[in-house]
Each structure stands twice: as structure tokens, then as C-alpha cells.
C-alpha positions in Angstrom: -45.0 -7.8 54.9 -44.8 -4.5 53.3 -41.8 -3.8 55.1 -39.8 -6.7 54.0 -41.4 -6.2 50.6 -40.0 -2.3 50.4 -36.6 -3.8 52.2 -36.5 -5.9 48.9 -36.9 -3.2 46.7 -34.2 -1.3 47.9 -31.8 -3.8 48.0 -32.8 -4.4 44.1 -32.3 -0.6 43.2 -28.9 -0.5 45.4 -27.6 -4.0 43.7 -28.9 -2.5 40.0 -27.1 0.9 40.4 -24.2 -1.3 41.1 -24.3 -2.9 38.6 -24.6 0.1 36.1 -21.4 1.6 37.7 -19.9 -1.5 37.1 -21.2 -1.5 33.4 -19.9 2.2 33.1 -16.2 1.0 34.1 -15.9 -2.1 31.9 -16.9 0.2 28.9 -14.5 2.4 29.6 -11.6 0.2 30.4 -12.4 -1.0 26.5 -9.5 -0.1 24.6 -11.4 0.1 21.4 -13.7 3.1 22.8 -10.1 4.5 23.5 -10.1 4.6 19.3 -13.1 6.7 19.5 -11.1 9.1 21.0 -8.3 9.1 18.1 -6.2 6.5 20.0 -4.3 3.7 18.0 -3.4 -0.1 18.9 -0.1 -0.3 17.6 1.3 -3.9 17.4 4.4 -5.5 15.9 4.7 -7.1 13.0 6.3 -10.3 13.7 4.5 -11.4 17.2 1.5 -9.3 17.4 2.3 -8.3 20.7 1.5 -4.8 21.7 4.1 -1.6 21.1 4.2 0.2 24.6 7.5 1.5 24.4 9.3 3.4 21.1 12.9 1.7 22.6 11.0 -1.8 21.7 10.8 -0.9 18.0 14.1 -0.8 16.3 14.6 0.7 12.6 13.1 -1.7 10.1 10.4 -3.6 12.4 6.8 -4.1 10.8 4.2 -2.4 12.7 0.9 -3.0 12.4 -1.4 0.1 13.6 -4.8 -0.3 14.7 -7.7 2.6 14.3 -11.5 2.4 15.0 -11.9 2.4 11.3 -9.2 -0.5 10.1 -5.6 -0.9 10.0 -2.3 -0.1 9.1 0.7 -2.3 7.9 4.0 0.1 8.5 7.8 0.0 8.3 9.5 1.5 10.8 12.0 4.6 9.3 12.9 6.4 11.7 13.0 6.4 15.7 12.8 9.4 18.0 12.7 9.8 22.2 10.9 12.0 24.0 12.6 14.1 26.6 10.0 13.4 29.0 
């Protein structure tokens, strides 16, 4: 009996240590603890969908920028590429 009983309390730590390493990835998949960091959401305008790409904006689009701390409602002015 005590062997199944400490059996059992492994398998509870090993499924709860699991568990936190799971916890510890969702959090950090979070995009708004990304903003913690000094990261932005940047969205358009029009749909609300996502910015991923600077060639997806064109001069003049409505951007709307999201911090950690509130947003941003922006006209575009001016584009520029990366070399990379």
C-alpha cells in the first residue's frame, strides 16, 4: 500500500511540473507580455487585421498601434524597406 501510495505521488509531482512548463509557455506565447518588452501590435485601420509586413501598408493607410499602456490612431507618411 505504501508503494502504490508513493507511486501516486510521483506521478502527481511529474503531471504538476508538467503542467507549470506548460503554464510558463502559454504566458510567454502571450503577445501582450511581448508589450512588456516595448513591442507594439500594429493593426490597420480599415480591417483590424494585423500589419506583418511594411509592403502591406501603402502611403495614406490608417494604422492603429497597440502599446501595453493604450493605443495609437496613425496616418501612414512615409514607407521605407529594410535591406535585410
Amino acid at each position: 500500500i505504501f508503494k502504490a501510495k508513493d507511486e501516486i505521488l510521483a506521478n502527481l509531482r511529474h503531471k504538476k511540473d508538467l503542467l507549470g512548463d506548460m503554464e510558463s509557455r502559454l504566458a510567454g506565447a502571450d503577445p501582450y507580455s511581448c508589450m512588456e518588452k516595448g513591442f507594439a501590435m500594429v493593426r490597420c485601420g480599415s480591417s483590424g487585421k494585423l500589419v506583418t509586413d511594411v509592403a502591406k501598408v501603402k502611403v495614406g493607410d490608417k494604422l492603429n498601434i497597440e502599446f501595453k499602456d493604450g493605443s495609437l490612431s496613425c496616418l501612414v507618411l512615409e514607407k521605407n524597406r529594410s535591406g535585410k
